[in-house]
C-alpha positions in Angstrom: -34.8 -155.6 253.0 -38.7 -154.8 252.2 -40.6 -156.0 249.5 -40.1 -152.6 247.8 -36.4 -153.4 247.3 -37.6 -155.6 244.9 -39.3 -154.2 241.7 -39.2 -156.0 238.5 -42.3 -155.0 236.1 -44.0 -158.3 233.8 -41.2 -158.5 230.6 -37.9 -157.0 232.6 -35.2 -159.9 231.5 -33.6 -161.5 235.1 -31.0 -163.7 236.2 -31.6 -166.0 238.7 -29.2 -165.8 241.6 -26.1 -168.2 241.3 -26.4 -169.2 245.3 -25.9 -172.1 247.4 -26.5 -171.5 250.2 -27.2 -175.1 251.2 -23.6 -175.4 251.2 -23.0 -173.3 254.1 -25.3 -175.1 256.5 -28.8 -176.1 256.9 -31.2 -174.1 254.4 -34.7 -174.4 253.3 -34.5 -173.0 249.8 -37.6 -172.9 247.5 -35.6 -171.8 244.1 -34.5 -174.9 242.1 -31.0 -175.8 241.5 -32.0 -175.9 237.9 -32.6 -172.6 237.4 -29.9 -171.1 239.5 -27.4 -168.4 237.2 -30.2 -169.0 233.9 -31.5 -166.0 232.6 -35.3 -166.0 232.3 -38.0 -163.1 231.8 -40.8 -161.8 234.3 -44.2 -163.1 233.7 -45.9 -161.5 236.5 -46.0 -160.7 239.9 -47.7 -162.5 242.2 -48.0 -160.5 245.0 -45.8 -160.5 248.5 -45.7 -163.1 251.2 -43.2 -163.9 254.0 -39.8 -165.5 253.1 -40.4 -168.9 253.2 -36.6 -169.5 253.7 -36.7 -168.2 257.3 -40.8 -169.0 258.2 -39.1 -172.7 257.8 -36.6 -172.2 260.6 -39.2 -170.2 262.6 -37.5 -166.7 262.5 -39.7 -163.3 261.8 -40.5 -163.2 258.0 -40.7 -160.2 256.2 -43.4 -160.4 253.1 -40.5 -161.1 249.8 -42.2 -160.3 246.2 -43.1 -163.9 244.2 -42.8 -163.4 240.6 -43.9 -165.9 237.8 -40.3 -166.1 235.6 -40.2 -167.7 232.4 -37.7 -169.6 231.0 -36.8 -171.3 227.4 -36.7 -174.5 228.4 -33.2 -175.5 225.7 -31.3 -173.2 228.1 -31.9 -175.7 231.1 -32.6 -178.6 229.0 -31.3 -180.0 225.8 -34.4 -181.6 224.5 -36.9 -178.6 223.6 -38.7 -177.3 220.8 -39.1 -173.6 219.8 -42.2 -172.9 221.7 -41.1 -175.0 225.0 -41.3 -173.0 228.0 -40.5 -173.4 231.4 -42.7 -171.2 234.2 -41.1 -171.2 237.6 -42.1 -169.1 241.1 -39.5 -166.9 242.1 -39.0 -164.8 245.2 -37.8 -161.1 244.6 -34.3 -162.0 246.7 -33.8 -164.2 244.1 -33.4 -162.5 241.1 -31.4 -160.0 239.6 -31.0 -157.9 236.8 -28.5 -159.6 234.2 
């Protein structure tokens, strides 16, 4: 897949991918556990870079889209108030649309 695959535009509601695939064997993953399946909202994107996931395992690394996704924090944590926020780095492969 290219970077182009991936288009989400700054307010497009996501959902981050519910995948673990540090189950199936070693993995290098740079999208928290915490966030995995939550719903969350394009901030930005942040431009394209390789895919850290296979640069870590020295394979070839095709530049991935990194977004800025933000998230209300009382949907991955109880203790929030209205205006708590959560802003995470997402790569493209990652997310979804809900």
């Amino acid at each position: 897949m290219t970077a182009t695959a991936f288009a989400f535009a700054p307010g497009d509601i996501v959902r981050v991918k519910d995948d673990w695939p540090e189950r199936r064997g070693p993995a290098h993953i740079r999208t928290p556990y915490y966030v995995r399946g939550v719903q969350g909202q394009i901030v930005r994107h942040l431009g394209d870079f390789p895919n850290p996931e296979d640069l870590a395992f020295g394979r070839p690394a095709e530049p991935r889209p990194l977004y800025h996704v933000r998230f209300k924090k009382g949907v991955i944590w109880a203790e929030d108030r209205a205006d708590d926020a959560l802003l995470v780095e997402i790569f493209g492969h990652w997310l979804e649309k809900p």
